[in-house]
C-alpha positions in Angstrom: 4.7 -3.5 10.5 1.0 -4.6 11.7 0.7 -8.3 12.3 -3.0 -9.1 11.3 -5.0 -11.2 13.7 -6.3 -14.9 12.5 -9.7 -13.6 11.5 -8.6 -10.8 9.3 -5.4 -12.9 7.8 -9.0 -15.8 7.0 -10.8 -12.5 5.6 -7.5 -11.7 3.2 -7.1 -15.3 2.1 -11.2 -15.2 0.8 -10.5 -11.5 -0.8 -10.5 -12.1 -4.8 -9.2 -8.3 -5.6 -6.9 -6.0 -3.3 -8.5 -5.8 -0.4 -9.7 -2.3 1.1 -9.4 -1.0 4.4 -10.6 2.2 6.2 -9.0 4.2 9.0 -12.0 4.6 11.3 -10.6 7.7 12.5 -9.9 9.7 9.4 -12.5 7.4 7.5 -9.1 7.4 4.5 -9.5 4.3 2.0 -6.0 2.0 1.7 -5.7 -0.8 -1.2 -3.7 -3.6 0.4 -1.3 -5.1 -1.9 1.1 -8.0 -1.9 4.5 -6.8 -1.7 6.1 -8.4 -5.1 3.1 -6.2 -6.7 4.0 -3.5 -5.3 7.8 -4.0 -5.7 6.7 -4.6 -9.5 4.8 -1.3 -9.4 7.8 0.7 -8.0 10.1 -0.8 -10.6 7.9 0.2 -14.0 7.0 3.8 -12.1 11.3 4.0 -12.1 12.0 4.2 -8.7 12.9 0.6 -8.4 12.5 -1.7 -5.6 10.3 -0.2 -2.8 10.7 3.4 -4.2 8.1 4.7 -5.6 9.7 7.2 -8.0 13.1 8.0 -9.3 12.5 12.3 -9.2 13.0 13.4 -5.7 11.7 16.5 -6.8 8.0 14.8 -6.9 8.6 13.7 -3.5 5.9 16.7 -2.6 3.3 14.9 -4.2 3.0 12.4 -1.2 0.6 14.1 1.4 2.3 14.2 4.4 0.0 14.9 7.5 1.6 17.0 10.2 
């Protein structure tokens, strides 16, 4: 877990939609959520809380750099 500093926990506070953050290495997009929303979102996909998915068989579908 990443602890943010004061001046980006200010900048989430003042965000209106998800807020978007960029690895500066890979230049990769990321939507931060809250957590209940994304618990909420696991638990309509099927998987339930924190899990994603129910099918293991679609784990594949989850890039996975080496």
């Amino acid at each position: 877990m990443i602890e943010l500093t004061e001046e980006q926990a200010q900048a989430l506070e003042q965000q209106q939609v998800p807020l978007q953050l960029i690895n500066p290495h890979t230049r990769e997009v990321f939507v931060l959520i809250r957590k209940n929303v994304y618990d909420l979102t696991c638990s309509i996909v099927g998987g339930g809380k924190g899990k994603p998915w129910d099918d293991e068989a679609d784990n594949d579908l989850i890039r996975k750099d080496a």
